[in-house]
N, C-alpha and C positions, 0 to 999 in steps of 0.2 A: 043181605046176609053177610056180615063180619068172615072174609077170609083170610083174615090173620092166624086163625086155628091152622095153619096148613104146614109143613114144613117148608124148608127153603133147600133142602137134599134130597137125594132123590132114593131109593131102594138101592140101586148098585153103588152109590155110594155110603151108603150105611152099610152092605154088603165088604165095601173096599176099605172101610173103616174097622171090622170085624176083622177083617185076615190082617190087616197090618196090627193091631193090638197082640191077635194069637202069632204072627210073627217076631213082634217081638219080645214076647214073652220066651220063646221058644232059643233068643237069640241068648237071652239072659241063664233061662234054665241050662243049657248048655256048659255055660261057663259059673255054674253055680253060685249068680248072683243072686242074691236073695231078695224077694219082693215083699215090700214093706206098705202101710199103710198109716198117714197120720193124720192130727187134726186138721180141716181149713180152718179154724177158727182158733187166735190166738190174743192176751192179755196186750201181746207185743208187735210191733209192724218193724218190717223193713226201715232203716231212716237211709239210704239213698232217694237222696233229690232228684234224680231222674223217674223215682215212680211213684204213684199216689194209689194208697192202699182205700179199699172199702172197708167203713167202718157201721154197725153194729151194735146193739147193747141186748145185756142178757141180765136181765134185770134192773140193775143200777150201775153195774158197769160195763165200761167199753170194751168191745171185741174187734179185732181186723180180721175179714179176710188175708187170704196168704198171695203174698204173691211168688212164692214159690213154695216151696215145699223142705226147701233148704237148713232152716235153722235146727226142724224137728229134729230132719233125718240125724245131723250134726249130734243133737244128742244122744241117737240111736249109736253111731258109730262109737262116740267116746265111754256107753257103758257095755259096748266089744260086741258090738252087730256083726261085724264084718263087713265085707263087699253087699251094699241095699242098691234097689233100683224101687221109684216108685212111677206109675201114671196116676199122675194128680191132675186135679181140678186147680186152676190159679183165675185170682181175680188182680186185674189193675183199672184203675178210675182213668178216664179222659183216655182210650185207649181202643177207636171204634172205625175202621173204614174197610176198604180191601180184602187187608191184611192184617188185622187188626179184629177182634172183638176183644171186650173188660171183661169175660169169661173165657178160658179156653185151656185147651190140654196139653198137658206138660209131662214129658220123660224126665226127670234127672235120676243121676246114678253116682255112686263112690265108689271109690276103687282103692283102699289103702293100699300103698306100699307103689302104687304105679308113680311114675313120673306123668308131669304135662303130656310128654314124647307119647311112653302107652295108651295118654289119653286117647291122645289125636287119631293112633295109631287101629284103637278098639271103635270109636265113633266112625271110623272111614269104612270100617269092618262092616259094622253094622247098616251104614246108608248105602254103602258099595251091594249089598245084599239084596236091598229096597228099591234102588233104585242104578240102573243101568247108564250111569255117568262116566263111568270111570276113574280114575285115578283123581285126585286132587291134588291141585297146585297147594307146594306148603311156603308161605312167605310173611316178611317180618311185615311189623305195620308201619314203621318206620322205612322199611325199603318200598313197601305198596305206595306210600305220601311220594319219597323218591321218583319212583318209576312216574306214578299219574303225574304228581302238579309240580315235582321239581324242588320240591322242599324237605327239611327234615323237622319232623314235629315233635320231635322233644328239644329242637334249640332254637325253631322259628321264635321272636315275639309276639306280644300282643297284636301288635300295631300292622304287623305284618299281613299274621292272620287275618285282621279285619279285613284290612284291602283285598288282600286276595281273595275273598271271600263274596266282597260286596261288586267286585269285579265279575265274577264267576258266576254269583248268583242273586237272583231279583229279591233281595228279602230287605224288611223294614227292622233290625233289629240292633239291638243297644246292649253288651255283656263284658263285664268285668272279667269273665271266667276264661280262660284259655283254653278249654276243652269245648266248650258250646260252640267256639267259634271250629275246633279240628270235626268235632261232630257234626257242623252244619257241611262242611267240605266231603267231609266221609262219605254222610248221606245223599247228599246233591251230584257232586261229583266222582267218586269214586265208588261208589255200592252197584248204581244202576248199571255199572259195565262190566259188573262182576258175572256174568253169563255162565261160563266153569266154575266146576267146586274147586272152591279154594279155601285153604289153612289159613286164620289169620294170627299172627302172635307175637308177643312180647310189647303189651302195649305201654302207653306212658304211664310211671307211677302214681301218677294222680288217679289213673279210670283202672285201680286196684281195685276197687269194690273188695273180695274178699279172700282176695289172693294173697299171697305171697308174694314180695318184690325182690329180684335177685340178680347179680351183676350179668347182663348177655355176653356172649364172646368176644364183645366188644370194649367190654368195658364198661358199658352204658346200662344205669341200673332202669332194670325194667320189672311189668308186673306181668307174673307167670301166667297170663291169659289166653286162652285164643280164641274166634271163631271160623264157624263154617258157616260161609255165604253161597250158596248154588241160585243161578238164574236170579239175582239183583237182592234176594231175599236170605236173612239171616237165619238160621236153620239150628244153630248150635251155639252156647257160649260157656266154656269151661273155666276149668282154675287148679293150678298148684292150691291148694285150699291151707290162707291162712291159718296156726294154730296156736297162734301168741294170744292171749288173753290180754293182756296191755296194749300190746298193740289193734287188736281188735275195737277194746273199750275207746282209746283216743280215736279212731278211725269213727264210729258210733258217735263220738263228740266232733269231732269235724262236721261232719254230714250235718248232726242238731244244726251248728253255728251256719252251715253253708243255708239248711232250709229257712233258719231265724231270719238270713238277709236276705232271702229272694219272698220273701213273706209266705212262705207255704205252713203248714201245721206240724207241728211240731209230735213225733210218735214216740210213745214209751217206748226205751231200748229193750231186747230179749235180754234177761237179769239171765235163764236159764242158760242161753246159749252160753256167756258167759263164764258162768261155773261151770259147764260144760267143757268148756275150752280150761281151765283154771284144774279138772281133774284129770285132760289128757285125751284132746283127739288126734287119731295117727294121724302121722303122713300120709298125706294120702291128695289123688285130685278126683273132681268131681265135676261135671256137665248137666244142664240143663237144655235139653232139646223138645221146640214145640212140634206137637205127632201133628196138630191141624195145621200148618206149614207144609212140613212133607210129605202129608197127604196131598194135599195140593199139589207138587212137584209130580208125584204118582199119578194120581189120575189127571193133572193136566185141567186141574182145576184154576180159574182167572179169580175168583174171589174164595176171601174165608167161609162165607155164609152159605158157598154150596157146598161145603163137605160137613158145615155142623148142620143140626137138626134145627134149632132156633135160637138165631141170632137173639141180644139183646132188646133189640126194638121190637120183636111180638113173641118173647118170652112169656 
């Protein structure tokens, strides 16, 4: 008899998964953020080369899953939503182990008028609530490269990174890109000893995605980002949230040209977000935090697949 019908969670975890939900809903109603609701299903995908959206047809044409929930909300705020939070559904392709399902559940939230700082400040709020860590370390990403391997990575070179990299770590790989190579260091070397919550931020302008890039106390122009890493795993990734419309569209068109040469497919830009940005969304920053991650941290969970119902493979 087929026991794939079964789940892979258990009752107290579906229980544990219930109170964190009306928890943090309760964290939001408080501070009267508003809870929003939008499509998965849109005309337009993400064109970041780091993720590969699920695609869809509804009739004769193509549809993507979301892999965030982000561009909608964008238009929510610019026709004067205010402060939204939503718990969405997010899908990404090639994205299955541990830690990992190509389904899973996603917090993000806006905050106009806050800085990166209130981001950080309001995020810490809320996981300092959930979960009994304490304070987190807040540090640049630039001084974390520092402190671990001794380098600075927004002026190491190519050539550099590679060596140190291929010295560091056992891998078979070949990239023109300077961020693949700081990414593979990040993730090999400096993630897994991330044990304490910590603040990550002001990264290199290149890994802006869709932020805002602005000079640090240094001098050194960076991009208003941060994350929160607790126990090796990444927890949270915010943003001063870009709201140039030009700047956005060339950013849009970089990504195309970056996906055209690494041979990935190529995704309709959001035309909407666009105008969106072009009629005026505030200042404002915004975060994307995965709930099935820190539920994991919560209950002390070792894989994803024990705290959702049913993983991808017997869906």
């Amino acid at each position: 008899m087929d026991k794939d019908w079964q789940p892979t969670t258990s009752t107290d975890m579906l229980l544990a998964r219930a109170t964190l939900l009306r928890q943090v809903r309760h964290f939001f109603a408080e501070r009267q953020v508003l809870e929003v609701e939008t499509p998965v299903l849109s005309r337009a995908a993400g064109t970041d080369p780091a993720l590969a959206s699920l695609k869809t047809s509804l009739g004769s044409r193509d549809h993507y899953l979301q892999t965030s929930p982000e561009f909608a909300m964008k238009r929510l705020l610019a026709s004067g939503s205010g402060p939204i939070f939503q718990i969405a559904k997010a899908f990404r392709d090639g994205e299955a182990g541990q830690q990992h399902n190509p389904e899973f559940t996603m917090l993000e939230w806006y905050r106009p008028g806050f800085t990166m700082v209130d981001l950080i400040d309001e995020v810490e709020a809320l996981v300092s609530s959930l979960l009994t860590t304490g304070k987190a370390r807040r540090i640049t990403y630039a001084q974390l490269f520092q402190d671990s391997l001794g380098i600075d990575p927004f002026t190491t070179s190519l050539l550099e990174l590679q060596a140190i990299a291929r010295e560091k770590v056992d891998l078979v790989m070949e990239s023109p890109h300077h961020d693949h190579w700081l990414d593979i260091l990040f993730s090999h070397c400096i993630q897994p000893g991330l044990q304490e919550p910590v603040f990550i931020s002001h990264y290199p302008p290149s890994q802006a995605a869709l932020a805002k890039v602005e000079s640090d106390e240094n001098g050194t122009m960076a991009a208003m980002r941060f994350e929160l890493v607790i126990k090796g795993l990444e927890i949270a990734n915010g943003y001063l949230e870009l709201t140039d419309p030009v700047e956005q569209a060339r950013r849009f068109g970089q990504d195309q040209e970056q996906r055209k040469a690494m041979s990935l497919p190529e995704y309709p830009m959001d035309q909407h977000l666009l105008a969106a940005l072009e009629h005026g969304l505030p200042d404002c920053a915004g975060v994307a935090l995965g709930l099935d991650r820190l539920l994991m941290l919560i209950t002390g969970a070792e894989s994803i697949q024990q705290v959702i119902s049913f993983p991808v493979d017997i869906a």
